[in-house]
C-alpha positions as semicolon CSV with decimal commas, in nm:
position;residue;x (nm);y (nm);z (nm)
1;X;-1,499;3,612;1,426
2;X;-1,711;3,319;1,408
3;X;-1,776;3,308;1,021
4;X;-1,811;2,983;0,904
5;X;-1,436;2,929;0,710
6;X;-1,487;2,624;0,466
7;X;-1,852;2,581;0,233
8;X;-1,988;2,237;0,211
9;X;-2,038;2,186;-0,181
10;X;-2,262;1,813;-0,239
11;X;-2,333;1,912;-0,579
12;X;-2,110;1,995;-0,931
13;X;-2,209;2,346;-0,926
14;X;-2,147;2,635;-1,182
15;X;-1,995;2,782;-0,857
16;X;-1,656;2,578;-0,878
17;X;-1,398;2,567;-1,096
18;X;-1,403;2,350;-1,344
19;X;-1,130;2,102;-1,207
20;X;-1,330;2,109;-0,883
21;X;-1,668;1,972;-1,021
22;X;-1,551;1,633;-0,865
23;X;-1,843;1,514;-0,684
24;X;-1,975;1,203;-0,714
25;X;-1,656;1,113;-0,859
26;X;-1,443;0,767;-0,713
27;X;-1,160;0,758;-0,552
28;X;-0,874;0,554;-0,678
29;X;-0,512;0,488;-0,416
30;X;-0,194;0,472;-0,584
31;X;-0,270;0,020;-0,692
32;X;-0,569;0,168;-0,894
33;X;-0,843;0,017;-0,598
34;X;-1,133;0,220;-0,543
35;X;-1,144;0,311;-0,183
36;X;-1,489;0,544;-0,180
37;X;-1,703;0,799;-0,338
38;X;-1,656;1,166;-0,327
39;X;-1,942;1,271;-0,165
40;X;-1,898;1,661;-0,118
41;X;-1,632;1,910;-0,131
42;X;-1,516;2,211;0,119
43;X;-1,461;2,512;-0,018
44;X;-1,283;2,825;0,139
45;X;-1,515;3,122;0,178
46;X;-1,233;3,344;0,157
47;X;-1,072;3,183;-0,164
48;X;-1,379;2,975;-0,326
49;X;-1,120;2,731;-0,401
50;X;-1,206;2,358;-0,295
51;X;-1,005;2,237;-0,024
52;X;-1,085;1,891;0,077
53;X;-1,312;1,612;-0,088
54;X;-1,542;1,407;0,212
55;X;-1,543;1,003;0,154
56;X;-1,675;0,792;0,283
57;X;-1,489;0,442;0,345
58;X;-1,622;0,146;0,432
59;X;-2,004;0,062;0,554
60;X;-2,209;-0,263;0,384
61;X;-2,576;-0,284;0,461
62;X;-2,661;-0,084;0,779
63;X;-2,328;-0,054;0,863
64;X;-2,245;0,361;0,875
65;X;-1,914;0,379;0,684
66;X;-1,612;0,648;0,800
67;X;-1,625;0,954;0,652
68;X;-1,284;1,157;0,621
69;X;-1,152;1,443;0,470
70;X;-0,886;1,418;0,180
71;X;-0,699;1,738;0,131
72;X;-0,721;1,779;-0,297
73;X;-0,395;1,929;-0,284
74;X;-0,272;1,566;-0,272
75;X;-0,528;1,435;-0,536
76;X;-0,510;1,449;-0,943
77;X;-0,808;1,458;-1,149
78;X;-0,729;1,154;-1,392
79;X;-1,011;1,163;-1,616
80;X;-1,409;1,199;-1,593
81;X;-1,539;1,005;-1,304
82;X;-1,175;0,942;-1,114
83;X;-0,929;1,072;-0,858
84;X;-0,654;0,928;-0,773
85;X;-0,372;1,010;-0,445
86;X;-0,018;0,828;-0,392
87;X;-0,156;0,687;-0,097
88;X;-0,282;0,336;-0,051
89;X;-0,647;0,221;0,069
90;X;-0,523;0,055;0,389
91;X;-0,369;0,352;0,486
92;X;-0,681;0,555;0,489
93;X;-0,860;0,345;0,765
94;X;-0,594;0,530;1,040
95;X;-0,709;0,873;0,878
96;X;-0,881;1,100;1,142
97;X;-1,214;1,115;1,131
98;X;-1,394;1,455;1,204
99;X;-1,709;1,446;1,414
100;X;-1,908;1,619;1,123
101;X;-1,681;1,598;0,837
102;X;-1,899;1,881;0,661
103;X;-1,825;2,145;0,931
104;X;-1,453;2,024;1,067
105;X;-1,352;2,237;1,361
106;X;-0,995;2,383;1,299
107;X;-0,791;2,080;1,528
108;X;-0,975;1,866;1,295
109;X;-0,852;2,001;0,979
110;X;-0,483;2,065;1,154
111;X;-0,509;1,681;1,262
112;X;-0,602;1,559;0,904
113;X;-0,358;1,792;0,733
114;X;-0,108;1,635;0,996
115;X;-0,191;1,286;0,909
116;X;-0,161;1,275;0,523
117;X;0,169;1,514;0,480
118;X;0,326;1,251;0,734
119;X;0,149;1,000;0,504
């Protein structure tokens, strides 16, 4: 009962689909502003299908930056290199933030699924 649910994915693997080789890809909100990096991608165990893309916002220097979890069902593959969502940049800074965003506990994914279909 404790299998682990979602697959951290940091790499563009032969293992995804090929619409969900989107890491290391940017970010773009709905003005066209780069708001981060995709730096890895949860997949389901039980469907292999990508789930969320982890980004991190923010950080300059030594300054950690936030990483959250963007659900791809909200996201659209524009072209090679870019994402965009219909949601702005300034928006994503009240996003919750899981504790380790490449192992989210279930309340954490409920609470970001929560926060960007209210979005």
């Amino acid at each position: 009962m404790n299998a682990k649910r979602l697959l951290c994915i940091k790499e563009n693997s032969h293992s995804l689909r090929k619409a969900e080789r989107i890491v290391g890809f940017f970010l773009y909100d709905r003005y066209e502003q780069a708001v981060g990096k995709i730096e890895s991608l949860l997949v389901s165990t039980e469907t292999h299908s990508a789930e969320y893309a982890v980004v991190k916002l923010g950080g300059f220097l030594r300054v950690e930056g936030k990483s959250i979890l963007i659900p791809l069902a909200i996201c659209e593959v524009e072209d090679m290199g870019k994402v965009t969502f219909s949601m702005t940049e300034e928006s994503l800074k009240s996003a919750p933030a899981p504790h380790d965003p490449e192992n989210p506990t279930l309340l954490e994914e409920e609470l970001t699924l929560e926060y960007f279909e209210s979005g």
